[in-house]
C-alpha positions as CSV (number, residue, x, y, z in Angstrom):
1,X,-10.3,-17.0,-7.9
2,X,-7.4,-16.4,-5.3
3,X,-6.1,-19.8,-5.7
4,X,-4.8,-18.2,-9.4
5,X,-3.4,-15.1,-8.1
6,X,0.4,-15.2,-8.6
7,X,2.8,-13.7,-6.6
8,X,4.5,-10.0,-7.7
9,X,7.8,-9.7,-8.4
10,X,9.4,-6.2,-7.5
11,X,12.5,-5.3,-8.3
12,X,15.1,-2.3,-7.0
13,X,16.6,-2.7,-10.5
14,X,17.3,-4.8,-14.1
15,X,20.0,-6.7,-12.6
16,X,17.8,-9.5,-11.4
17,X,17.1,-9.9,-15.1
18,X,20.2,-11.1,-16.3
19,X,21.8,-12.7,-12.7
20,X,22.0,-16.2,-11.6
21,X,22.3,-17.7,-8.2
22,X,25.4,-19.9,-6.6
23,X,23.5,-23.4,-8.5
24,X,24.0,-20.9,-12.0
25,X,20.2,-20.7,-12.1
26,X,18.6,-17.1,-13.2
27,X,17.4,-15.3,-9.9
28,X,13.9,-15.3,-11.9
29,X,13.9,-18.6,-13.2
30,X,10.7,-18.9,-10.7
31,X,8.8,-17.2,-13.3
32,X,8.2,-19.7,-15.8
33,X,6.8,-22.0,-13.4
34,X,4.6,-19.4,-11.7
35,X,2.8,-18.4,-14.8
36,X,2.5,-22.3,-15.5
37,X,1.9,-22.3,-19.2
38,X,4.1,-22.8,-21.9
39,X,3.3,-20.2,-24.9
40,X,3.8,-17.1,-22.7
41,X,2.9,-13.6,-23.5
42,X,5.0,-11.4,-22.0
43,X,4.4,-7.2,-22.3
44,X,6.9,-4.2,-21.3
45,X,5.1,-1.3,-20.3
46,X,8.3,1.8,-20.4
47,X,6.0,4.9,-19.7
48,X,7.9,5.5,-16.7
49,X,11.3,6.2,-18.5
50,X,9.6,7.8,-22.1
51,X,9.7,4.5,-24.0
52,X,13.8,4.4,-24.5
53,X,14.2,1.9,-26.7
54,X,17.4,0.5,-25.3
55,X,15.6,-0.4,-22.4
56,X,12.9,-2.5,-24.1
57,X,15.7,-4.5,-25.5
58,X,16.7,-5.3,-22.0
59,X,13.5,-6.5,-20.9
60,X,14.0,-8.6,-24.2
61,X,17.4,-10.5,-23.4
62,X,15.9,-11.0,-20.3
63,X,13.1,-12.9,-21.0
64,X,14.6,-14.6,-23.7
65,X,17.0,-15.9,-20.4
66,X,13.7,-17.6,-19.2
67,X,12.9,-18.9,-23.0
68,X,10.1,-16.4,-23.0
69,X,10.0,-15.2,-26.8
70,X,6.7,-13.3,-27.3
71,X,7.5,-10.0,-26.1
72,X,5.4,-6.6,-26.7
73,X,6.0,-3.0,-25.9
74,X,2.8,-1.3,-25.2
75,X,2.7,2.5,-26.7
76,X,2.0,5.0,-24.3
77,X,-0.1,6.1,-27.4
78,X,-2.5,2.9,-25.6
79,X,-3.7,1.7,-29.7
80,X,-7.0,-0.5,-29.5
81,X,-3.9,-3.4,-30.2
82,X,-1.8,-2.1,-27.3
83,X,-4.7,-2.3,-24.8
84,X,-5.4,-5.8,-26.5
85,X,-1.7,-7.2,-25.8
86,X,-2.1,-5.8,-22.4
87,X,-6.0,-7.8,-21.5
88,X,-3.8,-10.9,-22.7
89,X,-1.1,-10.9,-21.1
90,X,0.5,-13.5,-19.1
91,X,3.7,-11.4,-17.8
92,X,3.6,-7.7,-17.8
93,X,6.5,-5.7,-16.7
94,X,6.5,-2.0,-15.3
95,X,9.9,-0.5,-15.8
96,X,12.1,1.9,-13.8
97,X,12.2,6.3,-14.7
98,X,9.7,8.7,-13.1
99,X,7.3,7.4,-11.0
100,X,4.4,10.1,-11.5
101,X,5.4,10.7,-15.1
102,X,4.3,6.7,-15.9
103,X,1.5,6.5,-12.8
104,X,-0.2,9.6,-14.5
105,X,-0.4,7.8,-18.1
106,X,-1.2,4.4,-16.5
107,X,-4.0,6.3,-14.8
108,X,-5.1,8.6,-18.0
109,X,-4.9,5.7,-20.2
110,X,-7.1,2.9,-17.8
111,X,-4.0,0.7,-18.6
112,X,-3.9,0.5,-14.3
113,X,-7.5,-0.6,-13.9
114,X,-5.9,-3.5,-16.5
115,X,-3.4,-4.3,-15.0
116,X,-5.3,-4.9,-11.8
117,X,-7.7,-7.1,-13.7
118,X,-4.9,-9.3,-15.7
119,X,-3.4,-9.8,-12.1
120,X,-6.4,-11.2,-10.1
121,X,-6.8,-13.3,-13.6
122,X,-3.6,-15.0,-12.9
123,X,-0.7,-12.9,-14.9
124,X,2.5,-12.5,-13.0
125,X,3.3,-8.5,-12.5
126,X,7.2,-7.4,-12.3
127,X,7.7,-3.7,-11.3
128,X,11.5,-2.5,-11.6
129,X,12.4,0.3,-9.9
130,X,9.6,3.2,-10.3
131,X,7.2,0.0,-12.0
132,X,8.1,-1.8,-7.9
133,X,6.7,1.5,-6.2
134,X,3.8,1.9,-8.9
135,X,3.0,-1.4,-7.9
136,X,2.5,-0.7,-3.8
137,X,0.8,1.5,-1.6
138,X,2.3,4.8,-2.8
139,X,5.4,6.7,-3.4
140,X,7.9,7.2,-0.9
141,X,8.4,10.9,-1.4
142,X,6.1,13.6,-0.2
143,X,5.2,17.3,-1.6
144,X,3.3,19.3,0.7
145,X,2.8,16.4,3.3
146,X,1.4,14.6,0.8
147,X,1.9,11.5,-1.0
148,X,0.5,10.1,-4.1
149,X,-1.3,6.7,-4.0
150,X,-0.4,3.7,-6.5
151,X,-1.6,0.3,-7.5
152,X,-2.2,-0.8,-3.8
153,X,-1.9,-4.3,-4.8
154,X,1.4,-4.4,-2.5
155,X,0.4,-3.3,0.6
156,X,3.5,-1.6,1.8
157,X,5.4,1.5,0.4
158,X,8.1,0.5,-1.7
159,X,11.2,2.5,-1.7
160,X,14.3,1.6,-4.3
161,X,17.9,1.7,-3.9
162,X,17.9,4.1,-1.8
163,X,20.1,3.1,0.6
164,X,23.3,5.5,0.1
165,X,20.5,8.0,1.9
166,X,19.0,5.4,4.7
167,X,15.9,5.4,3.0
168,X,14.9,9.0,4.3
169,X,12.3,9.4,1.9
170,X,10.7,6.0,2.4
171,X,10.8,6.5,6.1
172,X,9.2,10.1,6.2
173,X,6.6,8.9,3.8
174,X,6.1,5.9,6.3
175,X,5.8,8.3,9.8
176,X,3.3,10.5,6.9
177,X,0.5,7.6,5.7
178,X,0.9,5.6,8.9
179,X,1.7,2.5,6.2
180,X,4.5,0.1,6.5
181,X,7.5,0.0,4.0
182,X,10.2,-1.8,2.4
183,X,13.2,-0.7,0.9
184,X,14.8,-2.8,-1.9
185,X,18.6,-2.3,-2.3
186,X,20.5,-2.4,-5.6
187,X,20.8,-5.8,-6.5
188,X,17.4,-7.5,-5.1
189,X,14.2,-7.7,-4.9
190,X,11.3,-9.7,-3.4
191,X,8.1,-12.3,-4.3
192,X,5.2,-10.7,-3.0
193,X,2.1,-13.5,-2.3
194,X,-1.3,-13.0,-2.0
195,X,-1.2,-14.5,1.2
196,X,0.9,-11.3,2.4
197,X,4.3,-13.7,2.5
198,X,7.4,-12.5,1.2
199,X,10.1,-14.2,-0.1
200,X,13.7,-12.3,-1.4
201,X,15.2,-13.3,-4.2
202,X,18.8,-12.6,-3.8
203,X,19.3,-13.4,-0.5
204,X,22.7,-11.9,-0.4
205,X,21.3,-8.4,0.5
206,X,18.3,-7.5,3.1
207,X,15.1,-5.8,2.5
208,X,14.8,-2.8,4.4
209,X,11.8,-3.1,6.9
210,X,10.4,0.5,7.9
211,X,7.2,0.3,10.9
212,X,6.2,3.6,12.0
């Protein structure tokens, strides 16, 4: 079963979905070939920033860069068809807005518990922005000395261009849980492997590293 895990992109924001590297090739171009199939599902999961539409058409024109044409928005109504499109998904993508707002209706809803399950059956995740961090270990703010856990299925706490503030949050949220974190900067993002490798994707900028 690990040999079909795929590797998680996240993302600091949509960028990556529209840019192309120095050969002209998209930045995700890796995608297609990860999922290895040819008629891909692909889902959009917007909870996190209240469903705008605008944004869904985004995550369309990207994919449709990567010849990726079946494309679903799941509700956050979670219909007996959305949860369907979800359990059969080959690509799901967790968009950017309010982390807790969209980690409490993935939670509420079970659509996490899914998502977990698609991924150890071999769909690729991408998290953009809040989606990245609702992928990891858990947010990189704290109230009360106290942090919210996520997915856990990226076993660092992922912060997202956060730099103009040297990734304070990230970094007091890091000396807090005692767990490493990464900080993506506007413009990149990472591969995430089972195997715990990591790979960036735009090369141009660097990760943030934060060890306690």
């Amino acid at each position: 079963m690990i040999s079909n895990i795929k590797p998680i992109y996240l993302l600091s924001d949509s960028q990556l979905l529209f840019s192309r590297d120095t050969t002209g090739q998209y930045f995700l171009a890796s995608v297609k070939d990860d999922i290895g199939k040819v008629n891909i599902k692909a889902v959009y999961i917007g909870w996190s920033n209240g469903n705008q539409p605008e944004f869904y058409e985004l995550f369309k024109e990207g994919m449709k860069n990567l010849q990726i044409m079946d494309c679903r928005m799941i509700s956050s109504e979670f219909t007996a068809t959305d949860k369907q499109d979800l359990q059969h998904a080959d690509l799901i993508l967790l968009a950017g807005g309010d982390v807790i707002a969209g980690w409490e209706r993935l939670s509420e809803t079970g659509a996490a518990g899914i998502i977990k399950e698609r991924y150890v059956s071999g769909a690729v995740l991408i998290g953009i922005s809040a989606g990245a961090i609702q992928l990891g270990d858990r947010v990189p703010f704290a109230a009360d000395n106290e942090s919210v856990e996520m997915m856990k299925l990226v076993p660092y706490i992922i912060g997202a261009h956060d730099e103009a503030n040297q990734w304070s949050d990230l970094k007091k949220a890091v000396h807090l849980s005692g767990t490493e974190g990464i900080g993506i900067p506007f413009g990149t993002g990472f591969k995430y492997y089972s195997d715990q490798r990591i790979e960036i994707i735009n090369k141009d900028k660097e990760l943030f590293y934060y060890i306690r």
